[in-house]
C-alpha positions in Angstrom: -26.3 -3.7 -19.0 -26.2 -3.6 -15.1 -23.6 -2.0 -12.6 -23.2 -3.6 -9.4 -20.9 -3.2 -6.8 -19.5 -6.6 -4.8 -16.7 -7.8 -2.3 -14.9 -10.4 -2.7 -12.4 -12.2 -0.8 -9.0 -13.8 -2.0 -6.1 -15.4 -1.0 -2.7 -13.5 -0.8 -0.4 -14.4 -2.9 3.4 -14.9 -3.0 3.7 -12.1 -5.7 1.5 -8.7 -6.5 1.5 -10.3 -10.2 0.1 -12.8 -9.2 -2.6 -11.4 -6.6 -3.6 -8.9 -9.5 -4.4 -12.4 -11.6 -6.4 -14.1 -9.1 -8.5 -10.5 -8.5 -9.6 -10.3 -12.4 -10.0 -13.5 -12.5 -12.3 -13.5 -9.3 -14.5 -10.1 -10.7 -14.7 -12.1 -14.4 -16.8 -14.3 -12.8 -19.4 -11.9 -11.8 -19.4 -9.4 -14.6 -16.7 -7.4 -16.5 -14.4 -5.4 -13.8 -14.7 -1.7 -14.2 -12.8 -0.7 -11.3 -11.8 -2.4 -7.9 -10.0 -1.8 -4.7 -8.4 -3.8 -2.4 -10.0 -2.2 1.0 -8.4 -4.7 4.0 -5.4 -7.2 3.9 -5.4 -10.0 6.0 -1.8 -11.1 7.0 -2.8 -13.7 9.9 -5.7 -15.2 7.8 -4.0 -14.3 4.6 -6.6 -13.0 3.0 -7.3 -9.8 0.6 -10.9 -7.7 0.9 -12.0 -6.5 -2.6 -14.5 -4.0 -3.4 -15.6 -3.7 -7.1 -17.8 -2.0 -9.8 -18.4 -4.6 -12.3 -21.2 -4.7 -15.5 -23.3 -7.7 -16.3 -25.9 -8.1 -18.9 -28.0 -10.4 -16.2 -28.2 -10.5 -12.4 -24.8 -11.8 -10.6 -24.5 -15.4 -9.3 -25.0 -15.3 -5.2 -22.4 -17.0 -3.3 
């Protein structure tokens, strides 16, 4: 098993529900989330800045 820490960028959504549910689902594809941050919101862009810890048991997909 492998820490590794990433960012990741997502859209804003219309609820914090719903934002929460794109970030996991966003962080699942790289590894299992162990803990995250949003670090920079982007009103004009509409866009949220994620920083995470997240295990895998191989190396992450690059984008």
């Amino acid at each position: 098993m492998t820490t590794h820490f990433i960012t990741a960028e997502i859209d804003l959504q219309a609820s914090p529900a719903k934002l929460h549910q794109e970030i996991v689902a966003e962080l699942e594809k790289r590894g299992e989330p162990l803990r995250w941050a949003i670090t920079n919101v982007d009103v004009q862009e509409e866009k949220v800045s994620v920083e995470a810890i997240v295990t895998t048991t191989t190396e992450p997909a690059k984008d």
